[in-house]
N, C-alpha and C positions, 0 to 999 in steps of 0.2 A: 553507591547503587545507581546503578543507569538509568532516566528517564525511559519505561516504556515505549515505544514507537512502531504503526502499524505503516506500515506502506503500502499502498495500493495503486499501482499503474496501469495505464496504458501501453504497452510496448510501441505498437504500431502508430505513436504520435510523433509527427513531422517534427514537429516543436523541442517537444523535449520525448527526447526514444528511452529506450532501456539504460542504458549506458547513465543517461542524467537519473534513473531509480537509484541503479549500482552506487553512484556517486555519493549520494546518501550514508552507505553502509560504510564508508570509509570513515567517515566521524561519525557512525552510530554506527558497530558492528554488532550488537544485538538487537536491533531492530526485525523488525518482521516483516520479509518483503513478499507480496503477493503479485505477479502479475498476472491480467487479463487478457482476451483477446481483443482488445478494443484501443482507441486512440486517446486525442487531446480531449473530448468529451465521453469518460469511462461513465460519469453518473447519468448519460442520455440512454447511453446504450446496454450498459452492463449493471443497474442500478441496484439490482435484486443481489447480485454475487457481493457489489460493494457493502450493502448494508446486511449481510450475511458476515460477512469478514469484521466489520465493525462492532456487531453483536456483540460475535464471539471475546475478538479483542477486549472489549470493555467487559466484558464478564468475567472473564479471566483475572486483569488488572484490578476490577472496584474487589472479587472475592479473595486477593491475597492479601 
């Protein structure tokens, strides 16, 4: 059974872009990838949509 796994990115980060989310799903292909509109600081600026995703995420997982 797979480890659960939420992902949540930045696209538009210098640092690490889409591509480093992507990369992820290569050894975790069910994982759950979300991207936002925002950078290398997604909990500064998108903090609401983050903690909306992780809600749900954990609510899901603890009720199976």
């Amino acid at each position: 059974m797979p480890t659960p796994t939420l992902i949540v990115w930045g696209p538009n980060d210098h640092y690490m872009p889409e591509k480093s989310a992507r990369a992820y799903l290569r050894d975790l292909p069910d994982a759950e990838l979300h991207l936002l509109g925002g950078g290398h600081w997604l909990l500064e600026t998108h903090l609401d949509d983050v903690v909306a995703f992780m809600r749900d995420f954990l609510g899901r997982v603890h009720a199976a």
